[in-house]
C-alpha positions as CSV (number, residue, x, y, z in Angstrom):
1,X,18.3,-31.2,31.7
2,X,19.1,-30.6,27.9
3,X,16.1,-29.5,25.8
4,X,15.4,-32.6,23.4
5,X,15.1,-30.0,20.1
6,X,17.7,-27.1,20.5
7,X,16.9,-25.7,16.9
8,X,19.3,-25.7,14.4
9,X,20.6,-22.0,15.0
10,X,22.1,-23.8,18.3
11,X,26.0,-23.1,18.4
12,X,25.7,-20.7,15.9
13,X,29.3,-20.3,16.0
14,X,30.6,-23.9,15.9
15,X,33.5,-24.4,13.5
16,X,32.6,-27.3,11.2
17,X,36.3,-28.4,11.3
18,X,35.5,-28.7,14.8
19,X,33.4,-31.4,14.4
20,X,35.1,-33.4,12.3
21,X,38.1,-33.3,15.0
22,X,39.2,-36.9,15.7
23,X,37.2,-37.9,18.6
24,X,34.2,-40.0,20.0
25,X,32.5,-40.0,22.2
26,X,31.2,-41.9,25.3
27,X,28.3,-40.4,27.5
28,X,29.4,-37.4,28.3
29,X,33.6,-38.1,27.9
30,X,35.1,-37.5,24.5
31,X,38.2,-40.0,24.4
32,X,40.8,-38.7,21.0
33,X,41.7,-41.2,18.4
34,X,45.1,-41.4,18.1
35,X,45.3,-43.9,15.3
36,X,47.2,-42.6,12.2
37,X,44.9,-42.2,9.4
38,X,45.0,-43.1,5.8
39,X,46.3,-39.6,4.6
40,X,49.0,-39.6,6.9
41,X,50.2,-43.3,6.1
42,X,50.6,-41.6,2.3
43,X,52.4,-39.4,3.5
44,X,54.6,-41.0,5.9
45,X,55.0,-43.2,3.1
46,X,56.3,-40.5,0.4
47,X,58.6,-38.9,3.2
48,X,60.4,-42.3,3.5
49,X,60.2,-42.4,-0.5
50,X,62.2,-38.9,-0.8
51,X,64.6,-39.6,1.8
52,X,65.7,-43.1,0.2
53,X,65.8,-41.2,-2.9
54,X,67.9,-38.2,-1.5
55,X,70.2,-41.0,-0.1
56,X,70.8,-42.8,-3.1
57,X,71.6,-39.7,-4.8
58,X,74.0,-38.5,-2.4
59,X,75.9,-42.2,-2.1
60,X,76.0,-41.9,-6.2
61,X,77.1,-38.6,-6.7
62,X,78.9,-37.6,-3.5
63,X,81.9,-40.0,-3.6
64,X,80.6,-42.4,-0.9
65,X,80.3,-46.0,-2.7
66,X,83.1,-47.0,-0.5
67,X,86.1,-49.1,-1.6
68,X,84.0,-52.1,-2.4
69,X,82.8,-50.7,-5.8
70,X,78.8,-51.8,-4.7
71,X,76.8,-51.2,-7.6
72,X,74.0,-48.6,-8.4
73,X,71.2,-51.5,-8.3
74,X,72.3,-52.5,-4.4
75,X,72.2,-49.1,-3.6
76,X,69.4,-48.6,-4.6
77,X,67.5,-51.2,-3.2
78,X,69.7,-51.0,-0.3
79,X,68.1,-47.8,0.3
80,X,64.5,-49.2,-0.2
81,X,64.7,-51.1,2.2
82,X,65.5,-49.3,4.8
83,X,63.1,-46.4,3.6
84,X,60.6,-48.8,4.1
85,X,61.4,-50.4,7.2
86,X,61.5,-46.7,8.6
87,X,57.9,-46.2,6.7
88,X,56.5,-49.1,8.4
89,X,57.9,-48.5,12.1
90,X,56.8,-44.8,11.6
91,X,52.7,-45.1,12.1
92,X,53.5,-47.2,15.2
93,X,56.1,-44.6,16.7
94,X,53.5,-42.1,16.1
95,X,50.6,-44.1,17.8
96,X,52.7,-44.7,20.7
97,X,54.3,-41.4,21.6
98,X,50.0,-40.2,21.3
99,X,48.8,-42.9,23.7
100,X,51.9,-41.8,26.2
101,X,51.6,-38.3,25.7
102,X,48.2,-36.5,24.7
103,X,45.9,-36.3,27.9
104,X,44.3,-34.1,30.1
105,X,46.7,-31.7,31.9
106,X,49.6,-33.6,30.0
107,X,51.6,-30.7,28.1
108,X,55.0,-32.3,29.0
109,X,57.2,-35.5,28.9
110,X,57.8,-36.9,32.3
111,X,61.1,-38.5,33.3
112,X,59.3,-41.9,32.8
113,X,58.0,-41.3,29.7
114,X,61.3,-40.4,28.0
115,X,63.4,-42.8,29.5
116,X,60.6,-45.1,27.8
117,X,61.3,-43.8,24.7
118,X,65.2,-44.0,25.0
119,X,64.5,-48.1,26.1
120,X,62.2,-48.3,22.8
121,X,65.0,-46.5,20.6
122,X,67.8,-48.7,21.6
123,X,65.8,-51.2,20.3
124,X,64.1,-49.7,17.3
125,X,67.9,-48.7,16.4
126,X,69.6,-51.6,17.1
127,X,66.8,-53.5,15.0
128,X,67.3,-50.9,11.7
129,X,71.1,-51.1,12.2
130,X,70.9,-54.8,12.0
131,X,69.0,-55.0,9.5
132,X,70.6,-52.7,7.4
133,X,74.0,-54.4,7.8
134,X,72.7,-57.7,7.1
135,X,71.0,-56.7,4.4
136,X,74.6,-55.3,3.1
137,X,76.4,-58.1,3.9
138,X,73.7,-60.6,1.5
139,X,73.2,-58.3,-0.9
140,X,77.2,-57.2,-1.4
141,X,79.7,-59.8,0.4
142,X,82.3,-57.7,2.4
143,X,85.8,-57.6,0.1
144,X,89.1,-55.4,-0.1
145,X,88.7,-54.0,3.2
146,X,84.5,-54.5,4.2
147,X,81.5,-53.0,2.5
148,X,79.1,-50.2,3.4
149,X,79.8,-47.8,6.2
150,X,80.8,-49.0,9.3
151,X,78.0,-50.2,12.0
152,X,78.9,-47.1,14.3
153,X,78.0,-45.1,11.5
154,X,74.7,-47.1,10.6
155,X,73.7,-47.2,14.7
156,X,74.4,-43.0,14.6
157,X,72.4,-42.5,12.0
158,X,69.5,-44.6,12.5
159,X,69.6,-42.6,16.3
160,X,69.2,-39.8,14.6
161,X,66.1,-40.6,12.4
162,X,64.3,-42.7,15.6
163,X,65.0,-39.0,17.0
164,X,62.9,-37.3,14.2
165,X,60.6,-39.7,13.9
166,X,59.5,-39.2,17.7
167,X,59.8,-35.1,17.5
168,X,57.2,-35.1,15.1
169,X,55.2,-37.9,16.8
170,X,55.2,-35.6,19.8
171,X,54.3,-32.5,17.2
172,X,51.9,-34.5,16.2
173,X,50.5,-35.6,19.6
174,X,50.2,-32.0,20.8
175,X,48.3,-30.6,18.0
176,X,45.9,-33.4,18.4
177,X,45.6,-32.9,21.8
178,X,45.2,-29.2,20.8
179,X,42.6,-29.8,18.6
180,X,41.0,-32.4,21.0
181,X,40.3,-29.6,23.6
182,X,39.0,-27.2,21.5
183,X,36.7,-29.4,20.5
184,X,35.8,-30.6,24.1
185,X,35.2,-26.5,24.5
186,X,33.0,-26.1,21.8
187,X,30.9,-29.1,22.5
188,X,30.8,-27.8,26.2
189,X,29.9,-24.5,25.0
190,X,26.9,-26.2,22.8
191,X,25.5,-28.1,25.8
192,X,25.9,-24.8,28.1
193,X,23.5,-23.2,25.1
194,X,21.3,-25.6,25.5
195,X,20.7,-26.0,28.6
196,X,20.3,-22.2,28.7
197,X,17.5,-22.6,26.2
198,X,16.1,-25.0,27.9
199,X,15.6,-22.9,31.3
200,X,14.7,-19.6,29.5
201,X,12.0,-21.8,27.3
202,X,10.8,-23.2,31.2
203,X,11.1,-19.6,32.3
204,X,8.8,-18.5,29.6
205,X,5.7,-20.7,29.8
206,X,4.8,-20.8,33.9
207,X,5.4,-16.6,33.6
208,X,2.7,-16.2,30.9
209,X,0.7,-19.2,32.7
210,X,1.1,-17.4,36.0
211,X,-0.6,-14.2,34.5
212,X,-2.9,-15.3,32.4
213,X,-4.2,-17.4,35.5
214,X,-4.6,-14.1,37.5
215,X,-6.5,-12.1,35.2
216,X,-8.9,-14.6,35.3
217,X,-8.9,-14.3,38.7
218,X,-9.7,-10.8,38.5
219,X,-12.6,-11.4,36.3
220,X,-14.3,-13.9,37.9
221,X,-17.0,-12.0,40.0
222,X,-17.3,-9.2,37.3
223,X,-18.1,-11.8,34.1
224,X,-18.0,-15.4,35.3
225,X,-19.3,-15.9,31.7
226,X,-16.6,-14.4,30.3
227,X,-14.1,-16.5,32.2
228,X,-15.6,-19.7,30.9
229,X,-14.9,-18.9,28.0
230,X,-11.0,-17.2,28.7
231,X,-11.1,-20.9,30.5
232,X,-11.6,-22.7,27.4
233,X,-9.2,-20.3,24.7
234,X,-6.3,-20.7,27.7
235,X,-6.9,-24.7,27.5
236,X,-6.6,-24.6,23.3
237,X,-3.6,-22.0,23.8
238,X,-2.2,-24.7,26.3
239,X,-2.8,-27.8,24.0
240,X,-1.2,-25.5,21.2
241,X,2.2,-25.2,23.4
242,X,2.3,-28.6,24.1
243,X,2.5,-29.4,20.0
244,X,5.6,-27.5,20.0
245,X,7.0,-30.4,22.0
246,X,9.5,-28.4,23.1
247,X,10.9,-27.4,20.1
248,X,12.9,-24.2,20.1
249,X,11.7,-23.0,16.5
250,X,8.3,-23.4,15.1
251,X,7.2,-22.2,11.6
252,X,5.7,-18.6,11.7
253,X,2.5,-19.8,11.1
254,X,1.7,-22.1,14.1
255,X,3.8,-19.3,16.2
256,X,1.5,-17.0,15.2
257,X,-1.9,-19.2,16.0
258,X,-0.4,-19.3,19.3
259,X,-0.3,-15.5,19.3
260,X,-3.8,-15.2,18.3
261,X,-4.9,-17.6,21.1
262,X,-3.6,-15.2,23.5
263,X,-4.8,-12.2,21.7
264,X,-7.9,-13.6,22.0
265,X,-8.1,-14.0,25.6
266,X,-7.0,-10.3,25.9
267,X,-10.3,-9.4,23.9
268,X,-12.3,-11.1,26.8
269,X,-10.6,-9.2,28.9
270,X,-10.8,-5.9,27.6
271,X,-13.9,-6.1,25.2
272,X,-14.8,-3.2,22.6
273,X,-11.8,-1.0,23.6
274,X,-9.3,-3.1,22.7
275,X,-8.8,-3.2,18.6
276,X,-6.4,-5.5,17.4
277,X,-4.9,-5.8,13.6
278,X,-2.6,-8.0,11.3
279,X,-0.5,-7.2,8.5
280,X,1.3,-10.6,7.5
281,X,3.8,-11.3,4.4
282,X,2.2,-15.0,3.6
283,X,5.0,-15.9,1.8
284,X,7.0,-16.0,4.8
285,X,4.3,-18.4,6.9
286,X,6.5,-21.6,6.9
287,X,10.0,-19.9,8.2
288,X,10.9,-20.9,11.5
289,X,10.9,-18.7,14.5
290,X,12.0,-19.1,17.4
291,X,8.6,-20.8,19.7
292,X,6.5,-18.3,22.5
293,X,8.5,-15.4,20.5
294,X,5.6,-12.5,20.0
295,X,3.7,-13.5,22.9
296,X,6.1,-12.4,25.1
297,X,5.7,-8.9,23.1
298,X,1.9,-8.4,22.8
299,X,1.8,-9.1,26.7
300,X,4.2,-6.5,27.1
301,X,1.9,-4.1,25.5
302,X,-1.5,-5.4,27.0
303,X,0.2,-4.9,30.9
304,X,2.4,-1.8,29.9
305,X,0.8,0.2,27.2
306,X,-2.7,-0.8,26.6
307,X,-3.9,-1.7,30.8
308,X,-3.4,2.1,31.8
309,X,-4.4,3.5,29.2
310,X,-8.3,5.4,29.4
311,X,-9.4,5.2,26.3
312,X,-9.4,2.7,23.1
313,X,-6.5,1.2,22.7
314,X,-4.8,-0.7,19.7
315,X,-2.3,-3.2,18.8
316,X,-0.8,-3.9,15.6
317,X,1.1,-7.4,15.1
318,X,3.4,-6.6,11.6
319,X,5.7,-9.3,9.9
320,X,7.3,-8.5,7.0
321,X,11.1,-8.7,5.6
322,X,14.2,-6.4,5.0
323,X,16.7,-7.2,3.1
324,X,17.6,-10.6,4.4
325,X,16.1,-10.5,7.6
326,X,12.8,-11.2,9.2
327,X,11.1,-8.4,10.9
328,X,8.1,-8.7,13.5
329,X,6.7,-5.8,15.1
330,X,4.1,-5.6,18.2
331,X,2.6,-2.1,17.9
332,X,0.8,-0.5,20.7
333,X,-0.8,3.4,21.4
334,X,-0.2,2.5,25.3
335,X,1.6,5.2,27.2
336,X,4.9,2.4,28.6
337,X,7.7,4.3,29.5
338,X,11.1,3.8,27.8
339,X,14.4,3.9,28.6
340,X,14.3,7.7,27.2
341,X,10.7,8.7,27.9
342,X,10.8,12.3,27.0
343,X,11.7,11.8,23.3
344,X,9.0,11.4,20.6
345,X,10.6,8.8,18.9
346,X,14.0,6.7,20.0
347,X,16.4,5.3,18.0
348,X,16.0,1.3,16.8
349,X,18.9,-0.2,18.6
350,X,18.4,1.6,22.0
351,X,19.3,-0.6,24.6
352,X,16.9,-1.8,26.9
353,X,17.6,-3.8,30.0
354,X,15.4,-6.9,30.7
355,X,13.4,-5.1,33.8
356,X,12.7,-2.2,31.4
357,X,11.8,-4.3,28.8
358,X,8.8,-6.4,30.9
359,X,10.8,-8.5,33.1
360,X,11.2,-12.0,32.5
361,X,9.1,-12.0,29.2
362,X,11.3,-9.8,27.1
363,X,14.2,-10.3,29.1
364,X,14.6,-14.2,28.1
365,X,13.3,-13.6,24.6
366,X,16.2,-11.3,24.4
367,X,18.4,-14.0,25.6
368,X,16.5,-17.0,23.5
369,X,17.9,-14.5,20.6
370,X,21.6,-14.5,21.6
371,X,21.8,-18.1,21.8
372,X,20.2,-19.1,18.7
373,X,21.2,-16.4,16.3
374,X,24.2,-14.3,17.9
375,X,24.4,-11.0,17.1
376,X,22.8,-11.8,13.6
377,X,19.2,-11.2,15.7
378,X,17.9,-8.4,18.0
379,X,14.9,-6.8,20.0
380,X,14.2,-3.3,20.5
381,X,11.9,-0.9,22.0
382,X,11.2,2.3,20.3
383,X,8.9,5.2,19.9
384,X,7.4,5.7,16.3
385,X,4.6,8.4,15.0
386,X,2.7,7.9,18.7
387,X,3.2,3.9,18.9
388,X,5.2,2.1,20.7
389,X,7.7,-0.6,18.8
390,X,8.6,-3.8,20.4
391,X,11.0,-5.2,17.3
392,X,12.5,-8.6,16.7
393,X,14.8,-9.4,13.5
394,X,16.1,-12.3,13.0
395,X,18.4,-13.5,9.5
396,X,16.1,-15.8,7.3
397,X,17.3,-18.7,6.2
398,X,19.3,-18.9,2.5
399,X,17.0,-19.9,-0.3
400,X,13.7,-18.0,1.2
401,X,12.0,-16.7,-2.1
């Protein structure tokens, strides 16, 4: 099932001329248009122009007027003519060898097909040649041994141009059909991303459910109290997911109440040794982020740095910018163990593996990442002056003051 709001950093590689490729589509089947468009009738048309001019030029100038003495103004429109009989049999050549050739699976003429085409060009030739003759014959009555070229030469040379009409009617066909499937490939590609989002988003919400639900499990014979009122802050964390509606990206702000909701619950949990602090940029409250983003991270602290620990323990949520990126930071003094536990301090982009990094929590945010922002966005783990540094950067949008 496709999520209803991918966020607009879905198919964050699509090629706009992509989208614009000449298709429709039906459901879930994209059918290609293979009607000639506007700019190629303009140029099919001044192809036809140059060629009739090209021919006059050569009957003037290269000794071929025949015997019959025709006049520059017949040849001339003699030549029109037939440039635009060609111009107008063109766009329906072209539409025709498309509809017989670009399909599915259909990269080469079949012995139907072309003896198709051979049927149709005995009959678009014949036509031209006809018509070019009898156009001769009004225009320029036959004298002192017949006028114009002979009708053998006429039929040969209207074969000829049928032929180059249809080679780049097929040309044509297969770059459409070219273009046709890489569209078809991105569009699959989008809907592959979204339902991806969709099941890590799914993923996301019954894990953090699932555990929230057993700590108050575990606190319900020690401070039933307390539970009530870990109850009522999970109902108003709850109610605040389902205003998302499903949305992918929220603004910072409302992605950060839902942080707090959960932060708060933790407080209930762990009481007076738990301290917890905010350093926020407000000028960046209304960017968009992706939705359930930090909370992910501050429960990877709570289970794997601040739960173990003895003593007081303290988390620091940080968002600030760099450059042209976002930064948010969840800071704990916990004790979790890293990919590289026995140095001090590890570098930004270690990697660490989705079971190293909490499981299914940082594991999907990681992947949520990928999807919507590529390689422009990234979470990391580190060590830093006795903290440990659960990072996420993500590009912000053009335009943010």
């Amino acid at each position: 099932m496709l999520a209803p709001d991918a966020g607009p950093g879905v198919c964050w590689g699509m090629s706009r001329d992509l989208q614009r490729a000449e298709v429709w589509t039906t459901g879930t089947h994209a059918v290609l248009s293979t009607t000639v468009s506007r700019r190629e009738r303009l140029l099919i048309a001044a192809f036809w122009l140059l060629y009739a001019v090209v021919t006059v030029v050569n009957v003037l100038f290269g000794g071929r007027r025949g015997p019959d003495g025709t006049s520059d103004a017949v040849i001339f429109w003699i030549a029109i003519a037939e440039a635009v009989g060609w111009a107008l049999a063109t766009p329906l050549l072209f539409e025709l060898v498309a509809g017989h050739t670009v399909e599915e699976g259909d990269d080469a003429l079949t012995s139907g097909e072309l003896l198709r085409f051979v049927l149709i060009g005995l009959g678009v030739v014949g036509l031209m040649t006809a018509f070019g003759v009898g156009l001769r014959a009004a225009l320029f009555p036959p004298r002192r041994g017949g006028g114009g070229p002979p009708i053998w030469f006429a039929f040969t040379n209207n074969a000829v141009l049928y032929g180059a009409v249809i080679a780049a009617g097929l040309a044509r066909a297969y770059s459409l059909q070219s273009r046709w499937r890489e569209q078809r490939a991105v569009r699959l590609e989008a809907e592959l991303a979204r339902a991806t989002l969709a099941t890590l988003r799914q993923q996301i919400d019954p894990h953090f459910l699932f555990n929230t639900l057993n700590l108050i499990s575990s606190l319900v014979d020690r401070d039933p109290k307390g539970v009530r009122r870990m109850i009522a802050r999970l109902s108003e964390l709850l109610r605040a997911s389902l205003e998302t509606g499903g949305r992918q990206e929220i603004p910072l702000r409302q992605e950060l109440a839902l942080l707090n909701a959960y932060l708060d619950i933790m407080r209930m949990r762990f009481g007076a040794r738990l301290d917890i602090t905010h350093t926020v940029d407000e000028s960046l409250m209304d960017v968009f982020v992706p939705s359930f983003l930090l909370q992910p991270l501050a429960e990877n602290a709570m289970r794997h740095g601040i739960e173990p620990l003895r003593g007081a323990g303290r988390v620091e949520v940080q968002v600030h910018r760099a450059d042209h990126e976002l930064v948010m930071q969840v800071r704990d003094n916990g004790n979790g163990s890293l990919p590289d536990d026995t140095a001090p301090d590890t570098p930004r982009n270690t990697p660490v593996s989705p079971d190293e990094a909490g499981g299914i929590g940082l594991g999907n945010t990681r992947a949520r990442l990928m999807q919507l922002y590529g390689p422009a966005a990234s979470l990391d783990l580190r060590r830093e002056q006795g903290m440990t540094v659960a990072e996420v950067r993500i590009p912000l949008p053009a335009g943010v003051a």
